[in-house]
C-alpha positions in Angstrom: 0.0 0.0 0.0 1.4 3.0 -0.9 0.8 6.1 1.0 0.7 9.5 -1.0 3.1 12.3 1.0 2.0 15.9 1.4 4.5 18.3 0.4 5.1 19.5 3.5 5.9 16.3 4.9 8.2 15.0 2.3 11.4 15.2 4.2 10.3 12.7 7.3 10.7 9.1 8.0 8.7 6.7 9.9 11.0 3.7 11.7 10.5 2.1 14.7 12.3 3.2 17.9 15.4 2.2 19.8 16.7 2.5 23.1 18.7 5.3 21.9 15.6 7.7 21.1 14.2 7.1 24.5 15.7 10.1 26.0 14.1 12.9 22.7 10.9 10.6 23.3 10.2 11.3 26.7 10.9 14.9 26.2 8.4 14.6 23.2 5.7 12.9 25.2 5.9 15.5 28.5 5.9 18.4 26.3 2.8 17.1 24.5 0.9 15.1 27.2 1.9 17.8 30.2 2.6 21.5 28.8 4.5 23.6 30.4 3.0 25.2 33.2 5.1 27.7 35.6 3.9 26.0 39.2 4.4 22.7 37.8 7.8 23.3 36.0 9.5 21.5 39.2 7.6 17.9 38.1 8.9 17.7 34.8 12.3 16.0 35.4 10.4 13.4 37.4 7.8 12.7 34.4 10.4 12.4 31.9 12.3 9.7 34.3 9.1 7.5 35.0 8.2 8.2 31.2 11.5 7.3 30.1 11.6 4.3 32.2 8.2 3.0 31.2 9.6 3.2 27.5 12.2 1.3 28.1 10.7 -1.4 29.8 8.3 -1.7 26.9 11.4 -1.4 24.4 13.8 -4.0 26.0 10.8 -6.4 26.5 10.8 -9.6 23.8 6.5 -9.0 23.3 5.9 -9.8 19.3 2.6 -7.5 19.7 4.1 -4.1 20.4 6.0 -1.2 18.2 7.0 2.1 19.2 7.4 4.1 15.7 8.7 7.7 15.5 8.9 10.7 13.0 12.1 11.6 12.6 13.7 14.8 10.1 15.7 13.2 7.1 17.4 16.0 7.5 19.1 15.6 11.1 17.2 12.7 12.5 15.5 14.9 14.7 12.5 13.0 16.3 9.1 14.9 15.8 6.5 12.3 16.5 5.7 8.8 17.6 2.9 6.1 18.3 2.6 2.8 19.9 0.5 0.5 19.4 -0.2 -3.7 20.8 -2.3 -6.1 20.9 -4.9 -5.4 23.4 -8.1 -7.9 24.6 -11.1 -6.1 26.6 -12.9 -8.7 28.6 -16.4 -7.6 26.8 -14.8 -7.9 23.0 -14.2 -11.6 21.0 -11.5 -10.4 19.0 -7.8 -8.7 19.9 -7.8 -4.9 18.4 -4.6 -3.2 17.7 -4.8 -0.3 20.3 -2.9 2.5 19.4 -1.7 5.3 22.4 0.8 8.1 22.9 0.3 9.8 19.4 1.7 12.5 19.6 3.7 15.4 17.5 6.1 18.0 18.3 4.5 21.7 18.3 6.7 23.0 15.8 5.9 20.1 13.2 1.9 19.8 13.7 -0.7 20.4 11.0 1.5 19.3 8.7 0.4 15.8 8.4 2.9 13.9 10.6 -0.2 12.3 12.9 -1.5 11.2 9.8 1.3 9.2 8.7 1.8 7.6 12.0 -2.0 6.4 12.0 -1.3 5.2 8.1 1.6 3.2 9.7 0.1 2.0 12.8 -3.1 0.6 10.8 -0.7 -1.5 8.3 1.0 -2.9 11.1 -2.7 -3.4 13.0 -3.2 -5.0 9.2 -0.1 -7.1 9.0 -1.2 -8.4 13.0 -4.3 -9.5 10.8 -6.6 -7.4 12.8 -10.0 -6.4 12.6 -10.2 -3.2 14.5 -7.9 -0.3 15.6 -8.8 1.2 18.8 -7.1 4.5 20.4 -8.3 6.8 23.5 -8.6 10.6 22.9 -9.5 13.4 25.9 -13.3 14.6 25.1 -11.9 18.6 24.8 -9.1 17.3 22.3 -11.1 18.3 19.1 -8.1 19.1 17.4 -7.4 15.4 17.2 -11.0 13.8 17.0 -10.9 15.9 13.8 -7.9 13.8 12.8 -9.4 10.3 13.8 -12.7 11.4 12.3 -11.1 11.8 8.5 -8.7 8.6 9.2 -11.8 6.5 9.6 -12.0 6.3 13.1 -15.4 6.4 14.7 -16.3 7.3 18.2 -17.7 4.6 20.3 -18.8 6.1 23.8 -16.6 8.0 26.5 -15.1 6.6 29.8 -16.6 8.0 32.9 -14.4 7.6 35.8 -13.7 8.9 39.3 -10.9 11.2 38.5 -13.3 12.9 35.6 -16.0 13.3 38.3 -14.1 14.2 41.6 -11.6 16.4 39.5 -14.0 17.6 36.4 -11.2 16.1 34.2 -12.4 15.8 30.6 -13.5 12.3 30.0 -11.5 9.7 27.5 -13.6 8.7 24.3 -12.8 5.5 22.9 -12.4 5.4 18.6 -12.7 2.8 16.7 -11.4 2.0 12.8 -12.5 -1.3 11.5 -10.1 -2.9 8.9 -11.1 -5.0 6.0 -9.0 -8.2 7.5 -10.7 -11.5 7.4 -9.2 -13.5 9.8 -8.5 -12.8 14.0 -5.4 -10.9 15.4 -3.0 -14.1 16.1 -1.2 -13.7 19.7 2.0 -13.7 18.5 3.1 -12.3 15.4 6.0 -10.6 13.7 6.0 -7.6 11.7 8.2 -6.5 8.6 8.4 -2.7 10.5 
């Protein structure tokens, strides 16, 4: 499948991620998931160490069902977006679905369609894992990127009430949905070509 690139974009590349980007990732995913906020400023070393951490665990694990891809410049091999996505089974569903989470794009390179091209990427892996659906979460006020999963496909299930959203008025999660033409079940262990 061949994936037309908008101009704008022509000068990225799409890999999967190493150890050695863990450190530019973790920056990336606190700057995107936690902006900067003055009384807060203090907590962002210690979110980029348990965020860092987390990556690595998942990174240095053996799991068949799991890939970390990143945006990077061609240019200087600058790291400007990533996306995970594995295997996940909910209790109330027959089927595996690829579940994708931590999309996310560095400020300076958004609107240009980077988030696009990770989703495109993440769904022909989801396709290669021979799965029928591609799940992801996404905050109720994040428009922005319900806008996104809206023209990739995606199609919003129901939202995620929970304690914190209550007690804390904390926008709730909303659950999207892509289903993919794939005949057959997601297999439990699998390899990928990416």
């Amino acid at each position: 499948m061949v994936v037309p690139v908008p101009k704008q974009t022509r000068s990225i590349a799409i890999r999967l991620a190493t150890l050695d980007d863990i450190a530019a990732l973790a920056t990336l995913l606190v700057k995107s998931f936690h902006p900067p906020q003055n009384w807060l400023m203090w907590s962002y070393p210690f979110l980029r160490l348990g965020i860092s951490e987390d990556l690595r665990l998942r990174l240095r694990s053996d799991n068949t069902t799991y890939r970390c891809l990143i945006a990077v410049t061609l240019e200087n091999q600058e790291i400007i977006g990533t996306a995970e996505i594995a295997l996940k089974h909910w209790f109330y569903r027959p089927r595996m679905t690829a579940y994708i989470s931590n999309l996310a794009v560095s400020p300076s390179h958004r609107r240009l369609g980077v988030a696009k091209q990770l989703l495109q990427r993440c769904q022909m892996v989801a396709e290669q894992w021979h799965c029928q659906r591609v799940s992801l979460h996404v905050l109720e006020n994040n428009l922005a990127a319900q806008s996104l999963y809206q023209d990739a496909g995606f199609r919003c299930q129901g939202n995620e009430g929970s304690w914190r959203s209550w007690l804390w008025q904390k926008p709730r999660r909303l659950l999207w949905e892509k289903t993919l033409a794939v005949e057959m079940a997601c297999p439990p262990s699998v390899k990928t070509t990416l």
